[in-house]
N, C-alpha and C positions, 0 to 999 in steps of 0.2 A: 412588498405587496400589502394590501388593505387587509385587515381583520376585522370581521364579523361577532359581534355579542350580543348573545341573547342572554336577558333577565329573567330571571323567577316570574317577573309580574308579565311576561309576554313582551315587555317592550326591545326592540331591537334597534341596535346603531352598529356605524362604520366606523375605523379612528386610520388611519396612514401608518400607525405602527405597525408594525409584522405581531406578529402571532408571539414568535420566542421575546419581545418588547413587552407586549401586552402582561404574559404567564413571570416575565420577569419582574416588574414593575411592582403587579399583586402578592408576588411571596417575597420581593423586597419590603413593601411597607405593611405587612399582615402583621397586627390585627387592625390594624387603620385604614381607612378607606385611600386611596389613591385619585385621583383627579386626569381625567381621561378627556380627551374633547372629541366630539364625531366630526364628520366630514362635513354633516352640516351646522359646523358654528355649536350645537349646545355641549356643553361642560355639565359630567356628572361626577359625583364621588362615590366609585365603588369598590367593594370588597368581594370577597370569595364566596361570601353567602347571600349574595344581590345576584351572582353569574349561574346559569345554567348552561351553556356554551358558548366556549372562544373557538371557533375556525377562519384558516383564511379567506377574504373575502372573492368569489371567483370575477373572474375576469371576464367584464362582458367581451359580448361573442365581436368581430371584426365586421364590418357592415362595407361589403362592394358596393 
């Protein structure tokens, strides 16, 4: 499942990683920033104090 992160400064992205990916990733390489990519194509580097929240991203709804 996608996760959802939101930054301090407002901005929000998607990445394909799951959520336990993500929270692993950041306390692997803390205090250095980590390299994420979103769903759409941009690459950011960030750390624990650039995130205000990681959750999973939900599932749009099924369209009959």
């Amino acid at each position: 499942m996608a996760t959802r992160i939101v930054f301090l400064n407002g901005q929000v992205t998607t990445v394909t990683e799951t959520e336990d990916q993500v929270v692993e990733a950041v306390r692997r390489d803390h205090p250095n920033s980590v390299k994420l990519e979103g769903v759409d194509g941009i690459v950011m580097f960030v750390n624990w104090s650039h995130i205000t929240s990681i959750a999973p991203h939900p599932e749009p709804p099924l369209v009959s």
